[in-house]
PDB file of N, CA, C and O in Angstrom:
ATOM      1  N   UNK A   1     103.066 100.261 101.774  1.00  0.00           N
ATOM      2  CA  UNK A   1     104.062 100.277 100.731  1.00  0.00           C
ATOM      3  C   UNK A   1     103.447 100.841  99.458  1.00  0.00           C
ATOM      4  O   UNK A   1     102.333 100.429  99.134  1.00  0.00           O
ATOM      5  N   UNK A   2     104.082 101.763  98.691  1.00  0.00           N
ATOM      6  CA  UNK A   2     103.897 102.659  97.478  1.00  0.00           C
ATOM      7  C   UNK A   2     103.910 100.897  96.285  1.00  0.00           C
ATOM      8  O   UNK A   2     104.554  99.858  96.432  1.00  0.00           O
ATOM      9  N   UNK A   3     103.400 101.104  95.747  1.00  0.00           N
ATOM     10  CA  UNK A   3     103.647 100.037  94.186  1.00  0.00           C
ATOM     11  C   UNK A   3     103.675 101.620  93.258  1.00  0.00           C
ATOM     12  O   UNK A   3     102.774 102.437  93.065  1.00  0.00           O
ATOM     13  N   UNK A   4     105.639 101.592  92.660  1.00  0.00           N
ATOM     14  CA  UNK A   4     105.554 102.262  92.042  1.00  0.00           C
ATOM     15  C   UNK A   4     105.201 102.679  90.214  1.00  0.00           C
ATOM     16  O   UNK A   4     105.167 103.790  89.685  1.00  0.00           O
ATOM     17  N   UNK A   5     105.009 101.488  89.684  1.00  0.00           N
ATOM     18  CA  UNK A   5     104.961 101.592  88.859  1.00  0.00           C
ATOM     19  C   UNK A   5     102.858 100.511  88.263  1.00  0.00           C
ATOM     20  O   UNK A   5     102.310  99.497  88.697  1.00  0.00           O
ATOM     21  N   UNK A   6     102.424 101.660  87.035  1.00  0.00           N
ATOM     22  CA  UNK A   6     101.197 101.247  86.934  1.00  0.00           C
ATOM     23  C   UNK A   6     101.227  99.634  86.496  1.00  0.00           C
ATOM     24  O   UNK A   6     100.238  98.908  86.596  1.00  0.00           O
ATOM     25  N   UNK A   7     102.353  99.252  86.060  1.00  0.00           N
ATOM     26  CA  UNK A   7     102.119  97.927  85.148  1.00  0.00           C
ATOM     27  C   UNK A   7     102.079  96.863  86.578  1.00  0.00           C
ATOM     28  O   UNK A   7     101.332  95.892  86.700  1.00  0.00           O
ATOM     29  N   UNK A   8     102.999  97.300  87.492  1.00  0.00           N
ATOM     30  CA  UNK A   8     103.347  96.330  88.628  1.00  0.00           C
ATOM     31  C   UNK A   8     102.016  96.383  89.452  1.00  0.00           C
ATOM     32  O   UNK A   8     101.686  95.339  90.015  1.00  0.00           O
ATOM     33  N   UNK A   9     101.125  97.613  89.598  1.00  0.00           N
ATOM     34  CA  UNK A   9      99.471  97.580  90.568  1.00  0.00           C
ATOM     35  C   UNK A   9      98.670  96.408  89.464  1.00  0.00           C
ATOM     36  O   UNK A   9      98.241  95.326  89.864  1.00  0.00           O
ATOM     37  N   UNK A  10      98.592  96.818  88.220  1.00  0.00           N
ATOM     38  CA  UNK A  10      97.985  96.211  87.162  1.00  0.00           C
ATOM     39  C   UNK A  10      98.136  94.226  87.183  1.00  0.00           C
ATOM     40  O   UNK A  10      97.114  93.550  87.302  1.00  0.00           O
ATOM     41  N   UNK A  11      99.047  93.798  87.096  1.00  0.00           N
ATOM     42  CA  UNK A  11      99.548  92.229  87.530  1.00  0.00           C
ATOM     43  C   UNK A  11      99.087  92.364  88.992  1.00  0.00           C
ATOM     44  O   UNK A  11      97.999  91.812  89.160  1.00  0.00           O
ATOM     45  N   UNK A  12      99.496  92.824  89.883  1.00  0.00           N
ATOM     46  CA  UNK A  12      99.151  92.686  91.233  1.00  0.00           C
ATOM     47  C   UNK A  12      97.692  92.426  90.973  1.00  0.00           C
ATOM     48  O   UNK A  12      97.506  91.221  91.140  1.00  0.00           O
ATOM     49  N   UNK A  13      96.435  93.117  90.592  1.00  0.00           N
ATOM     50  CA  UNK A  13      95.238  92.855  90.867  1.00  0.00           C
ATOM     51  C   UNK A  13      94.991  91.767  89.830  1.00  0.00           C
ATOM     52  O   UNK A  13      94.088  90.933  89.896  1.00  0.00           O
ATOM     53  N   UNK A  14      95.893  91.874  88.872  1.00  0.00           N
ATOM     54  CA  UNK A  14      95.083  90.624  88.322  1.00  0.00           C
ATOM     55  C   UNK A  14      95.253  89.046  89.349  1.00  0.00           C
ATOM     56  O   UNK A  14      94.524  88.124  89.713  1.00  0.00           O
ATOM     57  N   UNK A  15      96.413  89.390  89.466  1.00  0.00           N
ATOM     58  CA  UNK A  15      96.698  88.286  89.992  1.00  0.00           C
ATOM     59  C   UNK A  15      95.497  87.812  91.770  1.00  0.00           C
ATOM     60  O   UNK A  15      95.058  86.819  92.349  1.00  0.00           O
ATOM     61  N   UNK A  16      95.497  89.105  91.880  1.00  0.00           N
ATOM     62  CA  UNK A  16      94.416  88.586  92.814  1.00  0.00           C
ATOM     63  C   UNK A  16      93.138  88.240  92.682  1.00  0.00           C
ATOM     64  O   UNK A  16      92.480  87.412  93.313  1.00  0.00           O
ATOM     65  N   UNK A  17      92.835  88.964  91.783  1.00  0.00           N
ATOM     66  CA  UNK A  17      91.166  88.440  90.954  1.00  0.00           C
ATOM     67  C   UNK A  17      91.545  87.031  90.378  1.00  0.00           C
ATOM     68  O   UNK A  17      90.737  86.107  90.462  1.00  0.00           O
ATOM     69  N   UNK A  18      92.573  86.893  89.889  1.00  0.00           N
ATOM     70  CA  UNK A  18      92.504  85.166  89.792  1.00  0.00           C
ATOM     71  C   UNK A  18      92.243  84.272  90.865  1.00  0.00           C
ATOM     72  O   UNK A  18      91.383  83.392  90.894  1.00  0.00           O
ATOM     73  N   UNK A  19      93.050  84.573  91.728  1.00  0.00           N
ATOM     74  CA  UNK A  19      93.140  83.890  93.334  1.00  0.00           C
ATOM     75  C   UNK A  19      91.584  83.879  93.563  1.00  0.00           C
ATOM     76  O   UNK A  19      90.910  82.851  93.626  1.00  0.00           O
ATOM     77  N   UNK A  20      91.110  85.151  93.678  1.00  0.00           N
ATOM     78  CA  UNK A  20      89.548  85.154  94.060  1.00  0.00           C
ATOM     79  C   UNK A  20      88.457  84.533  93.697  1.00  0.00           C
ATOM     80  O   UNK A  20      87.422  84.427  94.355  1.00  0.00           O
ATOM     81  N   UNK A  21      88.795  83.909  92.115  1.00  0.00           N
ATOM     82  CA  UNK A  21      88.027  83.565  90.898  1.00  0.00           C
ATOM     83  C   UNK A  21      87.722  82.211  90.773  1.00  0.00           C
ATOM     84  O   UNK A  21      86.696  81.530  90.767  1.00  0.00           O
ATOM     85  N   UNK A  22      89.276  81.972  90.647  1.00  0.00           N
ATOM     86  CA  UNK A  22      89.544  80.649  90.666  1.00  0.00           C
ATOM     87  C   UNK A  22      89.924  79.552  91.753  1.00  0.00           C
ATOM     88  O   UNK A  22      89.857  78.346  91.519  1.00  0.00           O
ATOM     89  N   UNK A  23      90.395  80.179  93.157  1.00  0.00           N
ATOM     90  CA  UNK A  23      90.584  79.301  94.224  1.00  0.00           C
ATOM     91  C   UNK A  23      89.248  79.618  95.108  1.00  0.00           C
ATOM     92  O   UNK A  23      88.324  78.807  95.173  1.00  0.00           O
ATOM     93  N   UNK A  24      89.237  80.849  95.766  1.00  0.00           N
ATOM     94  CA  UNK A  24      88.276  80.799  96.585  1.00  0.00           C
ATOM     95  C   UNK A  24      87.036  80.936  95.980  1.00  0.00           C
ATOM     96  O   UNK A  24      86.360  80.052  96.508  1.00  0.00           O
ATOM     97  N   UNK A  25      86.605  81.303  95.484  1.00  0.00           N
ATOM     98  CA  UNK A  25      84.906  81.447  94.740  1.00  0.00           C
ATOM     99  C   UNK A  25      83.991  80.569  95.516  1.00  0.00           C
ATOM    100  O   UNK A  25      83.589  79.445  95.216  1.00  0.00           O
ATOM    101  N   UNK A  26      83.677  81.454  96.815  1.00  0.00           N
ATOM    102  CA  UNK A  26      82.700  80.566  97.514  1.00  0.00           C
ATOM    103  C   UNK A  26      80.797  81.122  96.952  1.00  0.00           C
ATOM    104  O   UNK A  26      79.734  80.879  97.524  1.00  0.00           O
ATOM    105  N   UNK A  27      81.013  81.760  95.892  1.00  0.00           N
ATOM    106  CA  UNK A  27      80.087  81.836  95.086  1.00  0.00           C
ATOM    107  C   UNK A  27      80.030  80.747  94.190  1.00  0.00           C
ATOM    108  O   UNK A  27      78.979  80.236  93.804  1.00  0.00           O
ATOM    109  N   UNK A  28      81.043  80.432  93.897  1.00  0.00           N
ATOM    110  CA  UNK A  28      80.792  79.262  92.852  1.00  0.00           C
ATOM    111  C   UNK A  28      80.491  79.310  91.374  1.00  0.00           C
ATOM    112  O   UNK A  28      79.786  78.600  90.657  1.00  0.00           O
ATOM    113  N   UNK A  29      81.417  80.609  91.088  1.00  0.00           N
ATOM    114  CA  UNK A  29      80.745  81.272  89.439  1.00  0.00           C
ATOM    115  C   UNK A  29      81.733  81.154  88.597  1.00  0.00           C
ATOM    116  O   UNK A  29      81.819  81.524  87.426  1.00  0.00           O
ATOM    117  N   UNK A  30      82.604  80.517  89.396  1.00  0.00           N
ATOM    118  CA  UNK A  30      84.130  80.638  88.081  1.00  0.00           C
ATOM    119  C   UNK A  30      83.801  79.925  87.026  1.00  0.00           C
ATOM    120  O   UNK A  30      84.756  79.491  86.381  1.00  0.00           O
ATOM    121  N   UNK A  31      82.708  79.662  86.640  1.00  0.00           N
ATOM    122  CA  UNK A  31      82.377  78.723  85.352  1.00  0.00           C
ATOM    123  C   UNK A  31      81.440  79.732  84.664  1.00  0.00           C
ATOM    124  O   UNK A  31      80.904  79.421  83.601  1.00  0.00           O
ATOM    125  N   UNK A  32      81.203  81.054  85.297  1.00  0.00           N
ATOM    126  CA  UNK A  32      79.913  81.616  84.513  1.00  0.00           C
ATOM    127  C   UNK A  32      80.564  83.168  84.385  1.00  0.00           C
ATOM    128  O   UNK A  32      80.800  83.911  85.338  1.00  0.00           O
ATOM    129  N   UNK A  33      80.784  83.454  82.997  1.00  0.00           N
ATOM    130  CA  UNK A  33      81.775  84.492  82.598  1.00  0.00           C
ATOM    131  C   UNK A  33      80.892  85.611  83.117  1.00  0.00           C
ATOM    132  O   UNK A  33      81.373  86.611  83.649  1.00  0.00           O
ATOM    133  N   UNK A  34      79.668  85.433  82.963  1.00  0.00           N
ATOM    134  CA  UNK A  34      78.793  86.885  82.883  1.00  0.00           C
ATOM    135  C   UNK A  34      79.241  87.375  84.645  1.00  0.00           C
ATOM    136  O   UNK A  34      79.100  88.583  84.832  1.00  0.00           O
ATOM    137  N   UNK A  35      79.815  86.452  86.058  1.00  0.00           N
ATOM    138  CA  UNK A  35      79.478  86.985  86.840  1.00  0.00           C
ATOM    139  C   UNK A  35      80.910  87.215  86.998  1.00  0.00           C
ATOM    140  O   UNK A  35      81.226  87.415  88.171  1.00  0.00           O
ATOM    141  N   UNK A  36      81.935  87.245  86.096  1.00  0.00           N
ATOM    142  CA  UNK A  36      83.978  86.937  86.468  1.00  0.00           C
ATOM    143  C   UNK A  36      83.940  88.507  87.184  1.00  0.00           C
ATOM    144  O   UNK A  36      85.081  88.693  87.607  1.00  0.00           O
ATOM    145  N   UNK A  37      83.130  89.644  87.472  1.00  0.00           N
ATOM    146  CA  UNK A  37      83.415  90.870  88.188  1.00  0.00           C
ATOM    147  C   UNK A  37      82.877  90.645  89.558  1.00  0.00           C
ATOM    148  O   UNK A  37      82.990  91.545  90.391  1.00  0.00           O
ATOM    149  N   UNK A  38      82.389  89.692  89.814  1.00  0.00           N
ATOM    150  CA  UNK A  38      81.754  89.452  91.466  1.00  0.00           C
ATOM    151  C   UNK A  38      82.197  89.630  92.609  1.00  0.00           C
ATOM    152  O   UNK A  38      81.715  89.828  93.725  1.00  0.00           O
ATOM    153  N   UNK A  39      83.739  89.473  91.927  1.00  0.00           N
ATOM    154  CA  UNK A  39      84.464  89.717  93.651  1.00  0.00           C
ATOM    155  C   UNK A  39      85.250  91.200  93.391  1.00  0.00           C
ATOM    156  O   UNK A  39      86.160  91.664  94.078  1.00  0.00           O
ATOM    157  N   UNK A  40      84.695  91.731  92.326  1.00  0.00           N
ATOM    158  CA  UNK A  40      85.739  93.255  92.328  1.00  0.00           C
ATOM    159  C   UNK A  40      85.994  93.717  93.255  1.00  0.00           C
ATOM    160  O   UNK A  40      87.114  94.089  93.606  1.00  0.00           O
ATOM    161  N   UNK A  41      84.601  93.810  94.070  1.00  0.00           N
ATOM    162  CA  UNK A  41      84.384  94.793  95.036  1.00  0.00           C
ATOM    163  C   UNK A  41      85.689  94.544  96.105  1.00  0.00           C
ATOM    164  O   UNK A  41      86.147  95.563  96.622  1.00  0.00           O
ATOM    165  N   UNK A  42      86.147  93.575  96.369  1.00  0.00           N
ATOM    166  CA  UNK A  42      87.483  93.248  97.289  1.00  0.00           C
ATOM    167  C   UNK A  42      88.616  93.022  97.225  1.00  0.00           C
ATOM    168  O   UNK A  42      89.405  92.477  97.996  1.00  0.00           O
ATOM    169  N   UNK A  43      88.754  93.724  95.685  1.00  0.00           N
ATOM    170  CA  UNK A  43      90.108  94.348  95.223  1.00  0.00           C
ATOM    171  C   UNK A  43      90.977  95.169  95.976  1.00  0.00           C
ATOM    172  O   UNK A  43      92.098  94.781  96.305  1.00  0.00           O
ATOM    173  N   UNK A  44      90.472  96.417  96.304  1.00  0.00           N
ATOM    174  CA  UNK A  44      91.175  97.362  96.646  1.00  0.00           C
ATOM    175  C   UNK A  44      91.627  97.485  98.129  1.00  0.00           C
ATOM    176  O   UNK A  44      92.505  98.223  98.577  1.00  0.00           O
ATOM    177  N   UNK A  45      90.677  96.423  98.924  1.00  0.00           N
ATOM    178  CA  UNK A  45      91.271  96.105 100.074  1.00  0.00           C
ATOM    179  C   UNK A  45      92.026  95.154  99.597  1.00  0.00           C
ATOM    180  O   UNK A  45      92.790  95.890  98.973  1.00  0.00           O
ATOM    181  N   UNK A  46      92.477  93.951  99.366  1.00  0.00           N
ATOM    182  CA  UNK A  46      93.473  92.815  99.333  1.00  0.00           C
ATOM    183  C   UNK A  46      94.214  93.593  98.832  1.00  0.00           C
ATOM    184  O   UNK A  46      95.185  93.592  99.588  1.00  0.00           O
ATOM    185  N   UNK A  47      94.491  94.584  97.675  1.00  0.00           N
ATOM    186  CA  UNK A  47      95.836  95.067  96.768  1.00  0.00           C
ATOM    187  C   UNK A  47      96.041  95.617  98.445  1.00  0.00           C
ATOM    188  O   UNK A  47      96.848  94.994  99.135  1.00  0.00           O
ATOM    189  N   UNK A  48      95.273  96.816  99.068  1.00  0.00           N
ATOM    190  CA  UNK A  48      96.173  97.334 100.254  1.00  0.00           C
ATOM    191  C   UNK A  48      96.731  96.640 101.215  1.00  0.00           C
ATOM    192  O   UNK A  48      97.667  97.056 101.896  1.00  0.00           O
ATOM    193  N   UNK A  49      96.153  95.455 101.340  1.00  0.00           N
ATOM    194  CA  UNK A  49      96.247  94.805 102.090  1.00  0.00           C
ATOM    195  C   UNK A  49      97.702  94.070 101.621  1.00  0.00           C
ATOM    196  O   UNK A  49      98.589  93.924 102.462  1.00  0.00           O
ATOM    197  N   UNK A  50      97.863  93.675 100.400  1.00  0.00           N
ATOM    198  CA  UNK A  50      99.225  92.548 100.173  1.00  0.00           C
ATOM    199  C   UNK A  50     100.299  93.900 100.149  1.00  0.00           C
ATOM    200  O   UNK A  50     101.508  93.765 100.335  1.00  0.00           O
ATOM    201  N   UNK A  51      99.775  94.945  99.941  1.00  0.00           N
ATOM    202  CA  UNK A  51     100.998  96.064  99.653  1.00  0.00           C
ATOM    203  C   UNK A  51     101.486  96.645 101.006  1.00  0.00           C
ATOM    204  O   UNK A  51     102.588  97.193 100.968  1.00  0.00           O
ATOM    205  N   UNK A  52     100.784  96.608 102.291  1.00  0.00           N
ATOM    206  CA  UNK A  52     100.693  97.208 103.144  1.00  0.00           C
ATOM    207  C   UNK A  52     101.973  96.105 104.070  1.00  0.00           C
ATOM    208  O   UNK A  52     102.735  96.497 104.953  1.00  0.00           O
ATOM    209  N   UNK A  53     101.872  94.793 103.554  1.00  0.00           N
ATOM    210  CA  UNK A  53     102.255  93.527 104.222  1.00  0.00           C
ATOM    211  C   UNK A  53     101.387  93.416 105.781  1.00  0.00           C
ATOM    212  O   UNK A  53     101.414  93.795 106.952  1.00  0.00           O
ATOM    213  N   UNK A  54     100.528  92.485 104.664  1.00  0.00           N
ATOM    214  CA  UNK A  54      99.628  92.463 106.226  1.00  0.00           C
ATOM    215  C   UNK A  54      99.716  90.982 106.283  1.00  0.00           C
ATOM    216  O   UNK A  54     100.051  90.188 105.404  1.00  0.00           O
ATOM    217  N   UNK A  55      99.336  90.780 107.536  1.00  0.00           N
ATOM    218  CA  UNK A  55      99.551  89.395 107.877  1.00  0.00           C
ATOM    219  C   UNK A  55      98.932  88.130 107.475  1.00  0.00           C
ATOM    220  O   UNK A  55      97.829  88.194 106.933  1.00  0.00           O
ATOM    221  N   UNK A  56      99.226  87.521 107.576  1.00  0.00           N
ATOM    222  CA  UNK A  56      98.362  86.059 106.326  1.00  0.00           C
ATOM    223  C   UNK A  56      96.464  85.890 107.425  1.00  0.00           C
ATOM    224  O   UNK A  56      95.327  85.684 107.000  1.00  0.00           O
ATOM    225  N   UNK A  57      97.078  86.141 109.101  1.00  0.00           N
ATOM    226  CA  UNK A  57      95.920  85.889 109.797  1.00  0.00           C
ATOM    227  C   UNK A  57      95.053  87.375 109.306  1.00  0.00           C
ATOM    228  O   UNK A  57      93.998  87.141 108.716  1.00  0.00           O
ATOM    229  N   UNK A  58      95.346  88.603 109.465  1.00  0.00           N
ATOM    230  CA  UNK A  58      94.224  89.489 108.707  1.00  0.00           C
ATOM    231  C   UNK A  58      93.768  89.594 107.358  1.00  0.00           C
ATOM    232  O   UNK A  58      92.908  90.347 106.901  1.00  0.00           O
ATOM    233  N   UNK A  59      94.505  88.688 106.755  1.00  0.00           N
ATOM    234  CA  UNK A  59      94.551  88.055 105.169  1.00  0.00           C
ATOM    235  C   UNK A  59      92.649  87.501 105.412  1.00  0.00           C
ATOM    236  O   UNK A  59      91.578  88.042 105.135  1.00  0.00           O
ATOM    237  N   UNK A  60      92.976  86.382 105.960  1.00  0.00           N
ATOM    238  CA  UNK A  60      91.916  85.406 106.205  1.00  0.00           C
ATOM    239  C   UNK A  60      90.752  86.136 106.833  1.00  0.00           C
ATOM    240  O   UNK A  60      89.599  86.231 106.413  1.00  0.00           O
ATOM    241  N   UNK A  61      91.375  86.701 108.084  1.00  0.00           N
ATOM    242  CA  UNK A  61      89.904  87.788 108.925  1.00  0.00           C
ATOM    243  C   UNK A  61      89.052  88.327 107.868  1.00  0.00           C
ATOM    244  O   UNK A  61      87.847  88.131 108.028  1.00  0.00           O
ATOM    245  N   UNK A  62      89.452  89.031 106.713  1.00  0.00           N
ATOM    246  CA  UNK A  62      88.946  89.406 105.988  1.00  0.00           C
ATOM    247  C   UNK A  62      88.088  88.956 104.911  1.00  0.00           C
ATOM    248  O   UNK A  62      87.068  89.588 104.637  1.00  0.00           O
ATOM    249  N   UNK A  63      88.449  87.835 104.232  1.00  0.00           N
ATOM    250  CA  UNK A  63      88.183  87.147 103.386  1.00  0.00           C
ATOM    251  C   UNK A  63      86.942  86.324 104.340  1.00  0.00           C
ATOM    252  O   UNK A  63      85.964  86.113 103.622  1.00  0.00           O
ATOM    253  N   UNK A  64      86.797  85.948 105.392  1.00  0.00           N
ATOM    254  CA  UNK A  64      86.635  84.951 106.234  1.00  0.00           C
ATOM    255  C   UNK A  64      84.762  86.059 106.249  1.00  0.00           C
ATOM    256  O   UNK A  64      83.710  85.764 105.682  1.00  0.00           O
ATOM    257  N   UNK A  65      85.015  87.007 106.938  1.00  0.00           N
ATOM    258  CA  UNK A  65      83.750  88.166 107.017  1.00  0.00           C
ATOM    259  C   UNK A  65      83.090  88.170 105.714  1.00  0.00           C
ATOM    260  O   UNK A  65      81.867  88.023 105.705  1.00  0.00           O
ATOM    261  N   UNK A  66      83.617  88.292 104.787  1.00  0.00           N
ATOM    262  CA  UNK A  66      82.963  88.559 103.732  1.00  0.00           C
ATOM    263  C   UNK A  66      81.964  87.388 103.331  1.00  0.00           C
ATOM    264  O   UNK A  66      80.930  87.565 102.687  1.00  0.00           O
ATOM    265  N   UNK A  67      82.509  85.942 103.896  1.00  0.00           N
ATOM    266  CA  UNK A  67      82.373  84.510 103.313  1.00  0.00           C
ATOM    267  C   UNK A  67      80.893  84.719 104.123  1.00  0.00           C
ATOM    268  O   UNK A  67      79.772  84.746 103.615  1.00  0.00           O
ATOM    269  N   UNK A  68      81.290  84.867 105.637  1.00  0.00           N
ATOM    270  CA  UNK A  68      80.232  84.433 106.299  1.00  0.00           C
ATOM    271  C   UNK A  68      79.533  85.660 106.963  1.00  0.00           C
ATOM    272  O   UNK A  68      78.886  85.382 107.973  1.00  0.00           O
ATOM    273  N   UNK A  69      79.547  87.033 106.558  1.00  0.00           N
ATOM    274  CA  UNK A  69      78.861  88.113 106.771  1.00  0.00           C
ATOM    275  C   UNK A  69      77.811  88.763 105.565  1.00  0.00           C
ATOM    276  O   UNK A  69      76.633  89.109 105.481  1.00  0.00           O
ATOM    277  N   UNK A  70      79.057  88.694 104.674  1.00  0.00           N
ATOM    278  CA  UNK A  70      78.876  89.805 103.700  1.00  0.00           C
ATOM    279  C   UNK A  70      77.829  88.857 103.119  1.00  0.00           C
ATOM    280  O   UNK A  70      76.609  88.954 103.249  1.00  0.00           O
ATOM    281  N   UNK A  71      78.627  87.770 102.348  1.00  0.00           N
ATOM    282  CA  UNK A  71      78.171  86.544 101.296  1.00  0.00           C
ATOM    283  C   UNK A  71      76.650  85.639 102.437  1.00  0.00           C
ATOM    284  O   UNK A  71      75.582  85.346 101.898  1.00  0.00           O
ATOM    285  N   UNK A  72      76.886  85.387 103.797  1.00  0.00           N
ATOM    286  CA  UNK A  72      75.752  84.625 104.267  1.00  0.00           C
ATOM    287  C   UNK A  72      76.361  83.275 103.800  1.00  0.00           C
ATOM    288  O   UNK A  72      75.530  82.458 103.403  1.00  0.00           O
ATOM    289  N   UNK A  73      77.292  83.003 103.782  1.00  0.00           N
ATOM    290  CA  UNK A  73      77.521  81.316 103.133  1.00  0.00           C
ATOM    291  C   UNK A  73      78.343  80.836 104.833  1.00  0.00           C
ATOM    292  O   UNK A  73      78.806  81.425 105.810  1.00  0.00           O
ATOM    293  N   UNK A  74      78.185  79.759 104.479  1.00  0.00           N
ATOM    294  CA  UNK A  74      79.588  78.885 105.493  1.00  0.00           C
ATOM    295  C   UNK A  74      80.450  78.620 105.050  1.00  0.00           C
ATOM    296  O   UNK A  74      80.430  77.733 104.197  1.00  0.00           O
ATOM    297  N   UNK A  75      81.388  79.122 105.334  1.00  0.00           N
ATOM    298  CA  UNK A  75      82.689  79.056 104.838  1.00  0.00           C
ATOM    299  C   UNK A  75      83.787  77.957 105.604  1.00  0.00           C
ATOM    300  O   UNK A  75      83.973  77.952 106.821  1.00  0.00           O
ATOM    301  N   UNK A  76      84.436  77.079 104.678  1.00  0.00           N
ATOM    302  CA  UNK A  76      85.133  76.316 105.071  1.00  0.00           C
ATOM    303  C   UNK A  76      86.650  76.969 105.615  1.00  0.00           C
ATOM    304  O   UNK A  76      87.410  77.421 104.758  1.00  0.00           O
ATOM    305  N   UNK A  77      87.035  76.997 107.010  1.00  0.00           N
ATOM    306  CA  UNK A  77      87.819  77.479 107.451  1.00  0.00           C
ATOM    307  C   UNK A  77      89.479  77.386 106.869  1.00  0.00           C
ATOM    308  O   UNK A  77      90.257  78.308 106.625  1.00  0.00           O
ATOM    309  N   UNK A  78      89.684  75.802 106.751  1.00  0.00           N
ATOM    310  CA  UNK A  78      90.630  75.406 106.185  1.00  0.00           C
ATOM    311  C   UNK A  78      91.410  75.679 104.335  1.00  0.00           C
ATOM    312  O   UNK A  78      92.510  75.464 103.825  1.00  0.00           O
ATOM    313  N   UNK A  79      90.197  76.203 103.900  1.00  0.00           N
ATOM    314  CA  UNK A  79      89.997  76.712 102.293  1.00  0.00           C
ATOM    315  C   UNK A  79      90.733  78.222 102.746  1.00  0.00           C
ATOM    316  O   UNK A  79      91.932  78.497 102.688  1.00  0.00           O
ATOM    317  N   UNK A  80      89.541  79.133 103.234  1.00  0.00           N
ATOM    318  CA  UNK A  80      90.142  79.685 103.765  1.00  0.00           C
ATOM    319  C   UNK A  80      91.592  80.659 103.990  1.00  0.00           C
ATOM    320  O   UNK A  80      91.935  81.775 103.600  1.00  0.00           O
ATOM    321  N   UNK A  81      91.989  79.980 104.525  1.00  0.00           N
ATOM    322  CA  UNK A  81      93.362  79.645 105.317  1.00  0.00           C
ATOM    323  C   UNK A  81      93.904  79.564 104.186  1.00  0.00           C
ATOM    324  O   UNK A  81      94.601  80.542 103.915  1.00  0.00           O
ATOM    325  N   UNK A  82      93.835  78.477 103.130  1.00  0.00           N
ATOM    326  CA  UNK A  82      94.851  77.961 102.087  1.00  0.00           C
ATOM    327  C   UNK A  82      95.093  79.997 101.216  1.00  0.00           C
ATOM    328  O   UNK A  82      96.031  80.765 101.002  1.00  0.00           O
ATOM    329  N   UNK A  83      93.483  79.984 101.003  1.00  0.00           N
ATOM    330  CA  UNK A  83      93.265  81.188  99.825  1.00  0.00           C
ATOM    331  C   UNK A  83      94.428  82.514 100.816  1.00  0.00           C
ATOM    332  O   UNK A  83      95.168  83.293 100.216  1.00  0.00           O
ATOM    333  N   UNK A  84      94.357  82.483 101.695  1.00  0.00           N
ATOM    334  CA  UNK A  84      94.930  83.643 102.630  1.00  0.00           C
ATOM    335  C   UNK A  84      96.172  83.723 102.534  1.00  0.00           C
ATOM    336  O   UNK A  84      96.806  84.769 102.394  1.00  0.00           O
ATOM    337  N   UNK A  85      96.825  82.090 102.636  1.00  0.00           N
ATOM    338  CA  UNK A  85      98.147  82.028 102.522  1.00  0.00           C
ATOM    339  C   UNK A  85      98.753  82.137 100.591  1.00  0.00           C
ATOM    340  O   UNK A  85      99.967  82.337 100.587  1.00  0.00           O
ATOM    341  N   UNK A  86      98.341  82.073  99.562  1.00  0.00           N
ATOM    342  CA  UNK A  86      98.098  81.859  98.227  1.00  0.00           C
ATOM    343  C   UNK A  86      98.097  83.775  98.102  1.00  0.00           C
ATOM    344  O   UNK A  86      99.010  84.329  97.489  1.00  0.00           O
ATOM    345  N   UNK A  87      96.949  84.605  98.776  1.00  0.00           N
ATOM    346  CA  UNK A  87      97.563  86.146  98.808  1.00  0.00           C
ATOM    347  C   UNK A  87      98.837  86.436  99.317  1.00  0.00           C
ATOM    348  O   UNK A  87      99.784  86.796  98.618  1.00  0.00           O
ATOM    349  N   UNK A  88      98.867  86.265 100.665  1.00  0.00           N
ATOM    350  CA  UNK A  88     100.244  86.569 100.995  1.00  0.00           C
ATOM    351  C   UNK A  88     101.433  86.091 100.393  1.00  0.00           C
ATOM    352  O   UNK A  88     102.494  86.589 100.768  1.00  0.00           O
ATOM    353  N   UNK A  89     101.438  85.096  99.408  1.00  0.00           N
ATOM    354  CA  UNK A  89     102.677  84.929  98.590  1.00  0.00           C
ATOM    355  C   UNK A  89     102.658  86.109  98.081  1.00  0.00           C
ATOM    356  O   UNK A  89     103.598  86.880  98.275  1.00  0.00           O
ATOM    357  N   UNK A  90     101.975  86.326  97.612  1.00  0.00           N
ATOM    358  CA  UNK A  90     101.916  87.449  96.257  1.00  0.00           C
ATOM    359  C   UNK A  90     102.522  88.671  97.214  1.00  0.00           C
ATOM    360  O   UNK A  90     102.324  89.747  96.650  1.00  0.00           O
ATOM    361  N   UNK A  91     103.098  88.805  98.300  1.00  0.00           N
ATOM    362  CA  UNK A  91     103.774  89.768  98.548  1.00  0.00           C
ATOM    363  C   UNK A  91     105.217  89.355  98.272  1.00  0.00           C
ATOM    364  O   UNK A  91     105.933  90.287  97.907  1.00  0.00           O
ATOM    365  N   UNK A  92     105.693  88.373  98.352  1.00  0.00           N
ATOM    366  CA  UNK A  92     107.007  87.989  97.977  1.00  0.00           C
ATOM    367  C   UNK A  92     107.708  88.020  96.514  1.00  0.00           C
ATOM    368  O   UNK A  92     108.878  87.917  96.144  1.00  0.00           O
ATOM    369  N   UNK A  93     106.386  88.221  95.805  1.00  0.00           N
ATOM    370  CA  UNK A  93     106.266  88.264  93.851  1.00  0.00           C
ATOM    371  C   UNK A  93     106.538  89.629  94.088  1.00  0.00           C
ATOM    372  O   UNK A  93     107.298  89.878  93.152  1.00  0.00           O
ATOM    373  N   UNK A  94     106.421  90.587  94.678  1.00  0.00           N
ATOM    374  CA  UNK A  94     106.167  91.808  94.245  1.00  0.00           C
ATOM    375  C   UNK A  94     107.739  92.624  94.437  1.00  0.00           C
ATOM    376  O   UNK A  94     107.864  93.807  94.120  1.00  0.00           O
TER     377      UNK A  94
END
C-alpha cells in the first residue's frame, strides 16, 4: 500500500518508534535519551511492513529475529506477541 501523503508516513514512523521505544525495548534504554535512535534501524521494515498489511504473525517473526538473532537477548515470547499485535493496530489508524 502507497501512504500518500508525507505528513501521514511521518506519524506512521513516529508512532512506531514509540511502540519500539517504549513497549518493546528489549535493550532497555527507554530511560537513556542518548540511545532513543537504537531501534531506527527497523523502521523501514515495520513502516513496510504495517503499510503492506502484513500479518500480526510476520509482525512478531520479525521483531522476534532481531530480539534473539540480531540483539543475542532472550526474548520473552508473550511481550512479543503483545508489541506485534500494538503494530498491527496501527494499520487500522492509518
Amino acid at each position: 500500500m502507497k501512504v500518500e501523503h508525507t505528513n501521514d508516513a511521518t506519524l506512521l514512523l513516529h508512532a512506531i518508534h514509540k511502540i519500539l521505544l517504549k513497549e518493546w525495548d528489549p535493550l532497555a534504554i527507554r530511560s537513556i535519551p542518548s540511545m532513543r535512535d537504537e531501534y531506527e534501524d527497523y523502521l523501514p521494515k515495520l513502516f513496510m511492513m504495517i503499510c503492506d498489511k502484513a500479518d500480526e504473525s510476520e509482525i512478531f517473526e520479525y521483531l522476534w529475529r532481531i530480539e534473539n538473532k540480531v540483539m543475542e537477548k532472550r526474548g520473552n515470547r508473550q511481550h512479543t506477541l503483545r508489541i506485534a499485535s500494538l503494530l498491527k493496530d496501527l494499520q487500522l489508524k492509518k
